[in-house]
N, C-alpha and C positions, 0 to 999 in steps of 0.2 A: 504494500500500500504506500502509495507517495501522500504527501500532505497537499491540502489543496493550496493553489496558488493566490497569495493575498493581492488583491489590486487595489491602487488608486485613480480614481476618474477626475481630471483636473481640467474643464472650461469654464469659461464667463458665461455661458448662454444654459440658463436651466431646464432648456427642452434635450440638447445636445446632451447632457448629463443624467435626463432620466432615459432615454435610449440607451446609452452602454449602461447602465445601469441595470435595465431591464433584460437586454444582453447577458450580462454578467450572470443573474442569479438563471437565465436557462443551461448554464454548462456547469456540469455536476466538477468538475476539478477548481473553479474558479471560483475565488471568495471576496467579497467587498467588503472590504475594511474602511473604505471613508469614500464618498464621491463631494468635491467643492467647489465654487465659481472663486475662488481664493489662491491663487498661487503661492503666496506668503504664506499662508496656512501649510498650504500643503506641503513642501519644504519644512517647518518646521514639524509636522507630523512624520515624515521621512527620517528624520531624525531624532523620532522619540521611539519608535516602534519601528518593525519589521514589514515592508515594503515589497513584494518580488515584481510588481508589475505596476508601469504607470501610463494611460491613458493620457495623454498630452494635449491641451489643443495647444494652437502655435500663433494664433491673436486671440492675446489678451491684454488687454489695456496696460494696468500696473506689473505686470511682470513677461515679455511672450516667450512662447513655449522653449528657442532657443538662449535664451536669458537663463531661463531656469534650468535647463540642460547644463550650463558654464556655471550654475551656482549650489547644481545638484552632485554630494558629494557621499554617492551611497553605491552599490553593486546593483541596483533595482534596473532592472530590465524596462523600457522604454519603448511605448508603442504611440507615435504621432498622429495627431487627428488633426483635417483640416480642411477650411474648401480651396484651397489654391493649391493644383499640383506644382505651382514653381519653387516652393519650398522643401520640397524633396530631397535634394541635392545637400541643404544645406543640414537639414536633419542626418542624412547616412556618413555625415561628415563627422555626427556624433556617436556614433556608433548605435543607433535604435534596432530594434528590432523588426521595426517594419512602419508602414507608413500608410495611412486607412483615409483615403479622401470620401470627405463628407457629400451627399448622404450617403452613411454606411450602411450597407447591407448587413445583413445578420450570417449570410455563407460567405463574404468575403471576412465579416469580423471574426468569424471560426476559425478560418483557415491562417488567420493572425497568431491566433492564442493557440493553434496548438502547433507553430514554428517554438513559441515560448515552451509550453510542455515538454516538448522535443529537444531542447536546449539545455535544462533543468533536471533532465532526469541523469541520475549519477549511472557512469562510464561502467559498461557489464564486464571489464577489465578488472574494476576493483571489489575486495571481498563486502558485501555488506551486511550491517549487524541485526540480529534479528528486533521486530518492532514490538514495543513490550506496551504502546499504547495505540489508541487511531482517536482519529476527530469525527466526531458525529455530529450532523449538521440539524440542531430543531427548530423552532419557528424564529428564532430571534439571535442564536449564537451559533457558534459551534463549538462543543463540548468535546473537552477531552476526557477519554474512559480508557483506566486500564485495563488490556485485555485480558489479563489475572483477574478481574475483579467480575468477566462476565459471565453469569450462568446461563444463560440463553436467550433467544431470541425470538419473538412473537410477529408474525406479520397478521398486520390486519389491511382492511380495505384500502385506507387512506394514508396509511403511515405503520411504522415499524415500531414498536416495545424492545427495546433491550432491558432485560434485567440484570441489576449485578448483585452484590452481595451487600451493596448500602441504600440503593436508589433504583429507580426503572426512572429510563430518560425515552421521551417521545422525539423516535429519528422522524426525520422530514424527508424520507429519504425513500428507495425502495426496498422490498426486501431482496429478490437478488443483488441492489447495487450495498449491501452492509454483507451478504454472504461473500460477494468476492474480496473484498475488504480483511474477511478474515484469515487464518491461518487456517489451511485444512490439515494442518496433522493435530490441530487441538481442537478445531468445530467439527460438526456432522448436520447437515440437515436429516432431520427424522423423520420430515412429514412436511406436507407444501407449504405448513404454515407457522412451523417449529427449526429452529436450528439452537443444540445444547453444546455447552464447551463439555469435553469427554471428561476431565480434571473435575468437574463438579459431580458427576453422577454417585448417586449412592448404590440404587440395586436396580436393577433391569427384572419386569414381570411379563410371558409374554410381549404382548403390544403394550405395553407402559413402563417408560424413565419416570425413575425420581431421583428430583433432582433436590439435595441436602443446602440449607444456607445456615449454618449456624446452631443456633436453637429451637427454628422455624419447625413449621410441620415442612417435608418434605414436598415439592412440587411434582404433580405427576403428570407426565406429557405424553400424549399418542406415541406410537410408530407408524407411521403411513405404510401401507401393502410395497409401494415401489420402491420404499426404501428398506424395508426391512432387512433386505438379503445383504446389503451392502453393509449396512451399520455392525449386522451381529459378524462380518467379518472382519469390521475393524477391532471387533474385541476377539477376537480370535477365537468363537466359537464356531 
């Protein structure tokens, strides 16, 4: 699992700003962390928190977009926005990662954000360490949960239930896009609408996991028919 990419959206015009915006929260890897008609702002927010991505426009009154390029002193990836292609040249001169003339499309803004993806992702050269938390996206944050702490997972119509051993957090999210997310040598889905970390289980009956938290009564979960065969071979029976 990669962590989703944080962006910031920076023009003067607040129609401009609710478009990527609205952009932004359609792609599951991409996370807004501030949109401003403030360039000053934004700058010193680049500089208070962690940044991977920045939406640029390139006229803007008190600050333009190449200004703040020459004043921006951070590794944040840089993507320009703008209605005049003859500033192009001068933006690749700073190194951005691409360059989106307004009005943007929504398949050409994609094809923007995942050159960044694409960029971001660490080299299959090097060894990587395994991930002992993920960020779960609910209505208003994204939450981090450790994956030691999950006992399972509930999909319902609308949204996803994880439960851990302190809290049930309501993902925003779907239930296959939190099964790929996790580890399949410590999850199992059991059933279309259950997925249990193995590490939590207390006893297997039949068709029913329970699942142990503490001093609780135990939780007891289906085994779905399609999955059954699969599961009792992960436990080696």
């Amino acid at each position: 699992m990669t962590l989703p990419i944080r962006c910031l959206v920076v023009d003067d015009k607040p129609l401009a700003l609710d478009i990527l915006t609205d952009y932004i929260g359609k792609v599951p890897f991409l996370h807004l962390a501030a949109a401003t008609t403030n360039p000053l702002d934004a700058l010193m927010r680049v500089a208070q928190e962690p940044i991977d991505l920045i939406f640029l426009d390139i006229q803007m009154p008190e600050l333009t977009g190449l200004q703040f390029l020459t004043a921006l002193n951070s590794r944040s990836r840089v993507i320009l926005t703008t209605a005049y292609a003859e500033y192009a040249l001068d933006g690749f001169e700073h190194d951005v990662v691409d360059y989106l003339l307004k009005p943007i499309s929504f398949e050409r803004f994609y094809r923007s954000v995942l050159k960044v993806q694409q960029q971001m992702r660490p080299s299959p050269d090097l060894p990587l360490e395994p991930r002992t938390y993920l960020f779960i996206r609910t209505e208003h944050r994204m939450q981090r949960v450790n994956i030691a702490d999950i006992l399972y997972a509930e999909g319902l119509q609308n949204y996803t239930v994880v439960h851990t051993v302190a809290e049930k957090v309501i993902a925003r999210q779907t239930f296959g896009s939190l099964e790929s997310n996790l580890p399949p040598s410590s999850f199992v889905r059991v059933h279309k609408s259950f997925i249990v970390a193995l590490a939590h289980i207390s006893t297997v009956e039949r068709s029913r996991i329970y699942i142990k938290n503490g001093n609780q009564e135990p939780v007891n979960i289906p085994i779905g028919d399609v999955y059954r065969e699969r599961f009792y071979k992960l436990l080696g029976v």
